[in-house]
N, CA and C atoms as a LAMMPS dump frame, in Angstrom:
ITEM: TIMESTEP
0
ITEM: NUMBER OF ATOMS
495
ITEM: BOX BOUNDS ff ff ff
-5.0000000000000000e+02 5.0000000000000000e+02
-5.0000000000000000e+02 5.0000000000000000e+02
-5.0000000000000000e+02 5.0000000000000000e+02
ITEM: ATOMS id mol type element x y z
1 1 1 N 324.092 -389.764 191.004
2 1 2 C 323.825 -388.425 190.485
3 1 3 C 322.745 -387.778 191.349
4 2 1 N 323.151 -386.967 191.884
5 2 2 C 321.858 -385.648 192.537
6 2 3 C 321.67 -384.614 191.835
7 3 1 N 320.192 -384.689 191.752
8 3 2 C 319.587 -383.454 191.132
9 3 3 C 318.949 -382.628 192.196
10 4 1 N 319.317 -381.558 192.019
11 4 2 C 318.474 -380.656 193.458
12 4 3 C 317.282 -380.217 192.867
13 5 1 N 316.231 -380.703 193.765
14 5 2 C 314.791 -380.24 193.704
15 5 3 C 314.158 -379.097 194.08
16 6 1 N 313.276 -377.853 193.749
17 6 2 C 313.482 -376.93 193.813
18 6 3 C 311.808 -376.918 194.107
19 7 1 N 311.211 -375.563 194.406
20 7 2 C 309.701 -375.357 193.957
21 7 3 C 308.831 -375.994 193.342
22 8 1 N 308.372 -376.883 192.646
23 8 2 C 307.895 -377.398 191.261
24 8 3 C 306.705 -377.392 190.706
25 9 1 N 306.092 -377.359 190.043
26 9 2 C 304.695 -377.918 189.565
27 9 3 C 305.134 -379.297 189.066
28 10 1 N 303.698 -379.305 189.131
29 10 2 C 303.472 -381.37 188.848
30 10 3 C 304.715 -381.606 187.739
31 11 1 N 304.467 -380.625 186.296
32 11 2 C 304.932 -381.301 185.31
33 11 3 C 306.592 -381.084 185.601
34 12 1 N 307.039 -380.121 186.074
35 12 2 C 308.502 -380.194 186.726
36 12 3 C 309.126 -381.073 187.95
37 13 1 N 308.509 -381.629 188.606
38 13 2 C 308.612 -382.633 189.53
39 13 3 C 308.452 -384.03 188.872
40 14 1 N 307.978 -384.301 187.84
41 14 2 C 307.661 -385.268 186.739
42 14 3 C 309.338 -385.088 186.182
43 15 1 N 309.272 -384.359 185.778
44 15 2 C 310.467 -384.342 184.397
45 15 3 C 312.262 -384.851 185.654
46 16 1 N 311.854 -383.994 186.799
47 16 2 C 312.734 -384.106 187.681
48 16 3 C 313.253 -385.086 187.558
49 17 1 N 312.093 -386.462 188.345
50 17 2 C 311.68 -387.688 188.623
51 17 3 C 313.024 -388.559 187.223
52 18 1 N 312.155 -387.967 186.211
53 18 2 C 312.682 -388.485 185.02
54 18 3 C 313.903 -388.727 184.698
55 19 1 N 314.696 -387.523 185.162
56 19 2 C 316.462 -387.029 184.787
57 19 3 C 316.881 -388.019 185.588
58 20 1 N 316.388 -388.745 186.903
59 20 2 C 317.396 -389.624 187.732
60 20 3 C 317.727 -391.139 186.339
61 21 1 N 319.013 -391.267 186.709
62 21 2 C 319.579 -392.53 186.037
63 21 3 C 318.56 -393.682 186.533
64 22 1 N 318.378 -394.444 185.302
65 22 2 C 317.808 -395.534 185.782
66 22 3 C 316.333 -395.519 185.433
67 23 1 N 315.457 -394.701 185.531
68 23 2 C 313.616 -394.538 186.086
69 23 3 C 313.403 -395.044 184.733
70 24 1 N 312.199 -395.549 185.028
71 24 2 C 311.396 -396.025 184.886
72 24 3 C 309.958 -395.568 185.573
73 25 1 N 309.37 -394.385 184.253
74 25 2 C 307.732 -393.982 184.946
75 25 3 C 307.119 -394.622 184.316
76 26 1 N 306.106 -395.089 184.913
77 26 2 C 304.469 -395.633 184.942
78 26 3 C 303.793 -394.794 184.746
79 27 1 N 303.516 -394.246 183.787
80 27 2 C 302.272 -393.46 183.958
81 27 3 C 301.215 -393.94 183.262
82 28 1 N 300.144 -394.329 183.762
83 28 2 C 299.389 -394.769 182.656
84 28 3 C 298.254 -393.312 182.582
85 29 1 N 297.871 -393.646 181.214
86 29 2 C 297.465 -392.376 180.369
87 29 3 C 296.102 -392.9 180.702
88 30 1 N 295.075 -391.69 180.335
89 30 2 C 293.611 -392.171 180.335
90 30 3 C 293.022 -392.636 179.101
91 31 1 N 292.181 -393.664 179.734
92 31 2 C 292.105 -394.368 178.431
93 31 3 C 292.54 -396.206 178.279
94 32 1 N 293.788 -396.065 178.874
95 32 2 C 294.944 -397.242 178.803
96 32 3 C 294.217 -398.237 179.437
97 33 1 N 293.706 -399.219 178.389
98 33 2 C 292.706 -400.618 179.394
99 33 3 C 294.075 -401.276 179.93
100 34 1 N 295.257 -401.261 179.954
101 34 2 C 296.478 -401.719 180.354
102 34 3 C 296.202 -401.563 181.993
103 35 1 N 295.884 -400.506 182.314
104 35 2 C 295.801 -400.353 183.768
105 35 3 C 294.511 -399.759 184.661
106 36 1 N 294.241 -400.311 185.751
107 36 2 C 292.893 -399.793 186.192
108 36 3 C 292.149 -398.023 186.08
109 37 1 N 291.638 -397.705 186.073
110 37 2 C 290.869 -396.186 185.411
111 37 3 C 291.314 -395.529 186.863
112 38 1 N 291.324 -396.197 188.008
113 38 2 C 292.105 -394.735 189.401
114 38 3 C 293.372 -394.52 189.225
115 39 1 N 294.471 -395.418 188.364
116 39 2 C 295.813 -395.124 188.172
117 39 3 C 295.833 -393.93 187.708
118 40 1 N 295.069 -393.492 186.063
119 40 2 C 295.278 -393.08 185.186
120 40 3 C 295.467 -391.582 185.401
121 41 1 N 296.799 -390.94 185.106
122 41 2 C 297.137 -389.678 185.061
123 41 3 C 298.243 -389.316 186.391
124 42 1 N 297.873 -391.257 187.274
125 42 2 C 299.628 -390.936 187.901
126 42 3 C 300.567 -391.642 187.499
127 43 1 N 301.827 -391.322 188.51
128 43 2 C 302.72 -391.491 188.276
129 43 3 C 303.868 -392.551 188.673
130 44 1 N 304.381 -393.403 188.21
131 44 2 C 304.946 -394.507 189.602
132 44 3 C 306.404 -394.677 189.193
133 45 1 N 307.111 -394.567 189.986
134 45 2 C 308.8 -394.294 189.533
135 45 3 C 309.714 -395.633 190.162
136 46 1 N 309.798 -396.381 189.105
137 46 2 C 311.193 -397.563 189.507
138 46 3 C 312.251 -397.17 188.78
139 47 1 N 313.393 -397.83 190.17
140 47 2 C 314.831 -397.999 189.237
141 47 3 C 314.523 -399.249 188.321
142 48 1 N 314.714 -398.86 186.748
143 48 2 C 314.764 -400.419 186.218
144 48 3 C 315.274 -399.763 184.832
145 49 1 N 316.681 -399.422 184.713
146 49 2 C 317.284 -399.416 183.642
147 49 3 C 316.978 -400.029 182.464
148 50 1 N 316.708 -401.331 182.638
149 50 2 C 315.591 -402.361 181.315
150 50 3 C 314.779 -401.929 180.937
151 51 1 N 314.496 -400.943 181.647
152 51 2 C 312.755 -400.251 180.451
153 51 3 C 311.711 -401.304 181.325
154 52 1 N 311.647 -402.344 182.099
155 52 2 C 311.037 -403.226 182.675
156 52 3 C 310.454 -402.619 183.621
157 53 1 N 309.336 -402.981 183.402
158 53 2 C 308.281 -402.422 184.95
159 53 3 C 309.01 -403.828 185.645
160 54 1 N 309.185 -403.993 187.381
161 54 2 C 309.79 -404.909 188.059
162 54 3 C 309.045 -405.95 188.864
163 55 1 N 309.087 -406.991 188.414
164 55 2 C 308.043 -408.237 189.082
165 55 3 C 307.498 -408.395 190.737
166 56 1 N 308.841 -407.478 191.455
167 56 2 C 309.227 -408.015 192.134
168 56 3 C 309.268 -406.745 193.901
169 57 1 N 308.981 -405.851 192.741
170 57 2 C 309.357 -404.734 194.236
171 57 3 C 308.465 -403.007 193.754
172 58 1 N 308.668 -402.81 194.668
173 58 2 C 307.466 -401.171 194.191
174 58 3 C 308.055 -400.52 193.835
175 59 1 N 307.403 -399.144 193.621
176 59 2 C 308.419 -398.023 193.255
177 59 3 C 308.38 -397.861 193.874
178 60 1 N 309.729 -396.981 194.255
179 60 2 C 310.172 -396.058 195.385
180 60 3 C 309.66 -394.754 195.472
181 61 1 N 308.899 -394.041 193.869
182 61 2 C 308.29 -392.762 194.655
183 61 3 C 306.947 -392.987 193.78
184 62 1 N 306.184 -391.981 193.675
185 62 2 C 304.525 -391.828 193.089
186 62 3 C 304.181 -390.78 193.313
187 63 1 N 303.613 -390.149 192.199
188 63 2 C 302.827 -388.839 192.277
189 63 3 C 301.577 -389.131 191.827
190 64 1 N 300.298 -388.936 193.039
191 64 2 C 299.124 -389.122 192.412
192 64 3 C 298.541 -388.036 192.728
193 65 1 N 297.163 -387.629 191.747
194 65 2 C 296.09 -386.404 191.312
195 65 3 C 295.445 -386.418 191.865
196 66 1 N 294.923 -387.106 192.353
197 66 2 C 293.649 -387.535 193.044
198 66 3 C 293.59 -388.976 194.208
199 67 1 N 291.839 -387.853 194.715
200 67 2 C 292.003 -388.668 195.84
201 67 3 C 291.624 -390.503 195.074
202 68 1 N 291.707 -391.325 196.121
203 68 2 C 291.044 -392.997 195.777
204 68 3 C 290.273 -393.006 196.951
205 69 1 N 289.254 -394.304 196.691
206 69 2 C 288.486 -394.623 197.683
207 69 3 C 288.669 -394.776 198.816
208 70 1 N 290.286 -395.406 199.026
209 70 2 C 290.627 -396.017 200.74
210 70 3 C 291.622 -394.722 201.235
211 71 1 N 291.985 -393.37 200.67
212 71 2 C 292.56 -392.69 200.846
213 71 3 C 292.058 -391.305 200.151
214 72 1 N 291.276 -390.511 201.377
215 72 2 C 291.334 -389.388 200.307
216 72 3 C 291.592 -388.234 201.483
217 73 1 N 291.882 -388.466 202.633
218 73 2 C 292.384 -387.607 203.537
219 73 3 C 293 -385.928 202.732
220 74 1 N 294.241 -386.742 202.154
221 74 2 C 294.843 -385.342 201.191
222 74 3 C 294.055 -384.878 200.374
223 75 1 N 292.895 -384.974 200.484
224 75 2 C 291.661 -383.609 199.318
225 75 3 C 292.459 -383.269 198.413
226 76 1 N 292.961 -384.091 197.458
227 76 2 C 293.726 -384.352 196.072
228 76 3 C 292.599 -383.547 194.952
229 77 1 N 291.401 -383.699 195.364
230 77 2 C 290.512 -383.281 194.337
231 77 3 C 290.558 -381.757 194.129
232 78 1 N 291.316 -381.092 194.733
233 78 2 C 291.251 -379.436 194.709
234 78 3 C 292.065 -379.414 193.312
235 79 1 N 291.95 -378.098 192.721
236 79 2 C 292.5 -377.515 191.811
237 79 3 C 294.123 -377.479 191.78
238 80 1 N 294.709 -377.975 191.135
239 80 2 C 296.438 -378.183 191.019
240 80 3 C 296.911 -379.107 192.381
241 81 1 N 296.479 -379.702 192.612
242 81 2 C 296.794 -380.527 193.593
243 81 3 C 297.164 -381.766 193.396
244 82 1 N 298.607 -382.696 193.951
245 82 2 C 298.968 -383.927 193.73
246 82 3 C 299.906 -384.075 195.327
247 83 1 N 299.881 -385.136 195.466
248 83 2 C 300.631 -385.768 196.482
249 83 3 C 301.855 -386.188 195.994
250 84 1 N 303.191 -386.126 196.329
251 84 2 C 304.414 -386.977 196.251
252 84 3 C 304.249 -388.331 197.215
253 85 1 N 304.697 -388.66 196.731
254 85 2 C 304.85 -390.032 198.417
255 85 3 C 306.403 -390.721 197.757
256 86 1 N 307.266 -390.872 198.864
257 86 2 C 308.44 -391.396 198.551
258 86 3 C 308.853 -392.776 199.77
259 87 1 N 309.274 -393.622 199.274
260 87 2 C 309.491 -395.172 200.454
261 87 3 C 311.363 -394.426 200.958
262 88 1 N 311.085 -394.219 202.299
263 88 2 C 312.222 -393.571 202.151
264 88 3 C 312.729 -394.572 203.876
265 89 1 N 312.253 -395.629 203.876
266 89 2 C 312.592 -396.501 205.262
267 89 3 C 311.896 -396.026 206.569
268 90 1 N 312.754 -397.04 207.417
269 90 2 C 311.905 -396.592 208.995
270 90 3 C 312.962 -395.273 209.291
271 91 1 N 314.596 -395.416 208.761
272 91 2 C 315.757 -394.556 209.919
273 91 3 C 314.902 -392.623 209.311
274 92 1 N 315.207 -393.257 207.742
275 92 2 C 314.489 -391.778 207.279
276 92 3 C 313.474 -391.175 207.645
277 93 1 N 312.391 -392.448 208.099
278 93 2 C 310.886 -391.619 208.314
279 93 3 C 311.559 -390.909 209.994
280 94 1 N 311.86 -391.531 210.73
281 94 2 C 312.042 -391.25 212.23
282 94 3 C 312.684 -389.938 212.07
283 95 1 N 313.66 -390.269 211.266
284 95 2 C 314.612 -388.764 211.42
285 95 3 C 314.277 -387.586 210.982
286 96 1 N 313.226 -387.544 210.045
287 96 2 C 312.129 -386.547 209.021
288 96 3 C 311.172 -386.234 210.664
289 97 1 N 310.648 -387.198 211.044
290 97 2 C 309.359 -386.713 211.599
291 97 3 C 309.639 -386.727 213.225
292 98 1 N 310.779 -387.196 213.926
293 98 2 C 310.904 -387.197 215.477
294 98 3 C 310.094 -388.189 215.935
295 99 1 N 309.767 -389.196 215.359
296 99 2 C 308.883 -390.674 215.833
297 99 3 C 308.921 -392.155 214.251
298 100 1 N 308.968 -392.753 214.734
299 100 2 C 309.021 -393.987 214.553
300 100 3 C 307.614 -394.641 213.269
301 101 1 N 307.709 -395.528 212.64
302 101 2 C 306.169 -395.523 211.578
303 101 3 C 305.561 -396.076 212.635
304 102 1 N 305.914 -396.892 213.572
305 102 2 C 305.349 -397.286 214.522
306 102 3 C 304.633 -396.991 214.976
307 103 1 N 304.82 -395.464 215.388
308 103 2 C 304.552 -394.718 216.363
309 103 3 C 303.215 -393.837 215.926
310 104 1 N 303 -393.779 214.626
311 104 2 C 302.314 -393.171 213.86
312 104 3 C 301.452 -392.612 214.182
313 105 1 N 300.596 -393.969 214.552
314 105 2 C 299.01 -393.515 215.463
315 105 3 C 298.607 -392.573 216.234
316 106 1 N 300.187 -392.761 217.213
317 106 2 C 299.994 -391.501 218.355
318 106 3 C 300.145 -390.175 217.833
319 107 1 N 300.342 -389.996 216.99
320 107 2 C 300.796 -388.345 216.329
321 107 3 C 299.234 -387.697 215.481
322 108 1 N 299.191 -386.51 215.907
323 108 2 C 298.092 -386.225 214.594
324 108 3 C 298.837 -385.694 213.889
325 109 1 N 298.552 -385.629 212.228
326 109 2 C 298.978 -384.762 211.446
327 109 3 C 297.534 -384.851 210.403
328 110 1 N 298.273 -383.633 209.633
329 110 2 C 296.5 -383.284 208.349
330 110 3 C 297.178 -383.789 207.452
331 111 1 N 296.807 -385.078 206.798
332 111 2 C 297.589 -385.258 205.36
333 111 3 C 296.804 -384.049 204.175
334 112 1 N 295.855 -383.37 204.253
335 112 2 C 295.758 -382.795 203.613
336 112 3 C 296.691 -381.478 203.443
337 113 1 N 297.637 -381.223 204.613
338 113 2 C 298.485 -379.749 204.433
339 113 3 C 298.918 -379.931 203.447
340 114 1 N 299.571 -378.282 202.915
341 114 2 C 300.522 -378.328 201.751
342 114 3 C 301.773 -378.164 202.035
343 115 1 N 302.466 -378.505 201.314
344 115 2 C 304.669 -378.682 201.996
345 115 3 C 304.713 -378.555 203.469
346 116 1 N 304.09 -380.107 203.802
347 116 2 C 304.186 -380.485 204.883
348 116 3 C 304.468 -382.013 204.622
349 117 1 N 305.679 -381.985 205.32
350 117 2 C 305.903 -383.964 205.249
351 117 3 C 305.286 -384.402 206.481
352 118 1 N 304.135 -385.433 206.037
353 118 2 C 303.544 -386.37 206.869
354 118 3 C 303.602 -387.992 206.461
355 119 1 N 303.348 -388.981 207.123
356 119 2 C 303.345 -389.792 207.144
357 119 3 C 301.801 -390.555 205.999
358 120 1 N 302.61 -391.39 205.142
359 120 2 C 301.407 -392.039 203.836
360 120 3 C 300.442 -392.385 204.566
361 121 1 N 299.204 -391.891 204.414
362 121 2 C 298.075 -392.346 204.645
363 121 3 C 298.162 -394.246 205.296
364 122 1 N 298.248 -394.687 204.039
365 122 2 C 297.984 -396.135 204.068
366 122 3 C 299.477 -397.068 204.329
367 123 1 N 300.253 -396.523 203.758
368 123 2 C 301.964 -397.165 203.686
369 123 3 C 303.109 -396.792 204.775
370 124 1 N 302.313 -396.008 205.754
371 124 2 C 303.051 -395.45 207.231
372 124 3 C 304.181 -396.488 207.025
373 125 1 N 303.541 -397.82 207.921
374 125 2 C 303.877 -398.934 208.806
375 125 3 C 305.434 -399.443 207.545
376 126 1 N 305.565 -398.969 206.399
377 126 2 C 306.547 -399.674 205.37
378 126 3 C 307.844 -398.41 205.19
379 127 1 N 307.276 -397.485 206.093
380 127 2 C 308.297 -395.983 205.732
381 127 3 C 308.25 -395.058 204.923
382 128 1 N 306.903 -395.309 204.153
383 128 2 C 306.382 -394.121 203.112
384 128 3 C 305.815 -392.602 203.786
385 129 1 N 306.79 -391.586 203.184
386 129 2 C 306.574 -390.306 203.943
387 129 3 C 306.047 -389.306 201.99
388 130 1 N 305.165 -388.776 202.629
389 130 2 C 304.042 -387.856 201.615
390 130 3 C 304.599 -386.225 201.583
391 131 1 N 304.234 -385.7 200.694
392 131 2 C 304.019 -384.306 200.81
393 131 3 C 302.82 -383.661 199.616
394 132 1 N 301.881 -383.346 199.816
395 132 2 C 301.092 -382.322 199.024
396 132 3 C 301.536 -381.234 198.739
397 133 1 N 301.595 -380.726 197.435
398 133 2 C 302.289 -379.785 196.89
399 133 3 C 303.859 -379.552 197.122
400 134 1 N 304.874 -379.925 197.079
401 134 2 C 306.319 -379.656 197.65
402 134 3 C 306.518 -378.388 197.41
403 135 1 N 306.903 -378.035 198.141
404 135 2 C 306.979 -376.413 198.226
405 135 3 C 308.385 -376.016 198.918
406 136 1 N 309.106 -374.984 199.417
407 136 2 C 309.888 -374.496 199.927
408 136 3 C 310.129 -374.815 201.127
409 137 1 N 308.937 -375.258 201.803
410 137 2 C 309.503 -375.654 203.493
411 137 3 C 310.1 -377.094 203.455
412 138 1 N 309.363 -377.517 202.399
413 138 2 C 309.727 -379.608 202.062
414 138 3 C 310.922 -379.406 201.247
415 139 1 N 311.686 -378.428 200.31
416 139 2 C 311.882 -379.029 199.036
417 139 3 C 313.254 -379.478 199.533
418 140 1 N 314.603 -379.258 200.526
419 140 2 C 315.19 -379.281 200.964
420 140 3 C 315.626 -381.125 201.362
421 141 1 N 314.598 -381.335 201.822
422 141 2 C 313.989 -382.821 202.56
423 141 3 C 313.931 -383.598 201.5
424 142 1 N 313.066 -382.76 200.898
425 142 2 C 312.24 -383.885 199.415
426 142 3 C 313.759 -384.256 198.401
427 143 1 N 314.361 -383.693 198.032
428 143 2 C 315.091 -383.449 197.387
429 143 3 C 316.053 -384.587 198.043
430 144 1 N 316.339 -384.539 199.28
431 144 2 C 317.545 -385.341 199.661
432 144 3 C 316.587 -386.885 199.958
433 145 1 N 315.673 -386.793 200.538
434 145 2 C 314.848 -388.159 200.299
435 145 3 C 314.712 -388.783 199.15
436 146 1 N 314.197 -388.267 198.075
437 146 2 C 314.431 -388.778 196.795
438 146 3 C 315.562 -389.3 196.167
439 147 1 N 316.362 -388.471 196.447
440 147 2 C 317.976 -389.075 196.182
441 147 3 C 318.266 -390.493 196.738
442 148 1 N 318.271 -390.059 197.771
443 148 2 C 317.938 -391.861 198.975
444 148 3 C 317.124 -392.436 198.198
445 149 1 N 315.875 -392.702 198.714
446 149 2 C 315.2 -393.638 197.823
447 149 3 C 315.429 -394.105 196.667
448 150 1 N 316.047 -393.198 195.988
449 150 2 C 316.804 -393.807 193.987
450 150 3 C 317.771 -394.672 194.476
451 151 1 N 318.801 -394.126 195.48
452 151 2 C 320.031 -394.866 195.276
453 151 3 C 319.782 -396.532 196.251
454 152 1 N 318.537 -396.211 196.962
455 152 2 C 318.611 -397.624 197.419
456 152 3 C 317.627 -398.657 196.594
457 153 1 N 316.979 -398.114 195.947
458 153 2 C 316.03 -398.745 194.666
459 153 3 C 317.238 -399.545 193.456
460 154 1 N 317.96 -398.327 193.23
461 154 2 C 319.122 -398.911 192.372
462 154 3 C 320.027 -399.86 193.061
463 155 1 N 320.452 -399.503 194.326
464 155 2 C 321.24 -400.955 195.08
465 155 3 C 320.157 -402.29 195.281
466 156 1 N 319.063 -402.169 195.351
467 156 2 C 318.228 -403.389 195.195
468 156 3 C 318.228 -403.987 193.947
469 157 1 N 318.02 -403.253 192.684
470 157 2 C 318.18 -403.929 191.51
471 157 3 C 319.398 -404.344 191.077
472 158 1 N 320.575 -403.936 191.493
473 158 2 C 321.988 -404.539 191.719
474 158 3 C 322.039 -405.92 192.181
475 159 1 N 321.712 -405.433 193.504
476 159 2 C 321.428 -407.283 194.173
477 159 3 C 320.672 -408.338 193.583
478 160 1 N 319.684 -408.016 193.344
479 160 2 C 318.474 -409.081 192.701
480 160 3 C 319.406 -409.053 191.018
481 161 1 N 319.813 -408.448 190.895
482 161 2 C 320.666 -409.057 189.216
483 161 3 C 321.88 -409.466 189.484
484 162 1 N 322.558 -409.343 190.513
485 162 2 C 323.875 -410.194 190.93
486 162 3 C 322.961 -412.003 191.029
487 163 1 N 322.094 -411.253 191.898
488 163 2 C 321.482 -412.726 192.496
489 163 3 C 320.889 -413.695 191.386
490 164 1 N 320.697 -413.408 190.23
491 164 2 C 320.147 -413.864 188.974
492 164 3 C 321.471 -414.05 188.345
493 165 1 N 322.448 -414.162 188.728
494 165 2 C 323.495 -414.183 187.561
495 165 3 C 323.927 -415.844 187.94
């Protein structure tokens, strides 16, 4: 199932997130001694039809509010501001950005722009590609990346439950 992604604010890019078959959000709330106090108020998206957070593998996308200690490049702390970040491979990142995660280093980019796809701060090297604010120049991208990322999140939990059978 594709849902086309459009303009959004946080809480519509949330609900988006939501409509895909399968998700499973993380969000832990503030407050929640369940999960550390920098989680609280994002967002973490697995395929896991079970309602099961997954032992075994990450989510494929995340929306966080704010900056963290080892990452605050994207100045998350401004007013209405959140990062997407989606695991969208090496073929996707290359073909999004005209270089390789590899290659990363050699490139500058501002992770702080807005609807600009750059490369995750910290998760380059694994194929994680970011956007601050998704906006109209990304939503096109974002939209079809996300799709990807669900459907290969969901073919992983296929396998690993064939493989358990």
């Amino acid at each position: 199932m594709n849902v086309t992604l459009e303009h959004m604010t946080l809480e519509e890019l949330i609900a988006h997130l939501d409509s895909l078959p399968g998700i499973l959000n993380l969000a832990p709330a503030p407050g929640d001694p369940a999960y550390p106090e920098i989680a609280w108020g994002d967002n973490f998206f697995y395929y896991a039809p079970d309602g099961k957070v997954p032992t075994t593998t990450q989510p494929f996308a995340t929306i966080i509010t704010k900056d963290y200690p080892d990452d605050s490049g994207s100045n998350l702390n401004r007013p209405n501001t959140f990062r997407l970040n989606i695991h969208v491979g090496t073929a996707a990142f290359t073909a999004q950005l005209g270089y390789s995660p590899r290659e990363s280093a050699t490139h500058s980019t501002d992770p702080s722009a807005v609807d600009t796809l750059f490369p995750h701060p910290i998760y380059t090297s694994t194929g994680w590609l970011s956007v601050v604010n998704p906006g109209p120049r990304t939503a096109s991208a974002v939209n079809d990346l996300l799709n990807a990322a669900h459907a290969r999140a969901r073919s992983r939990y296929g396998r690993r439950a064939d493989y358990r059978k």
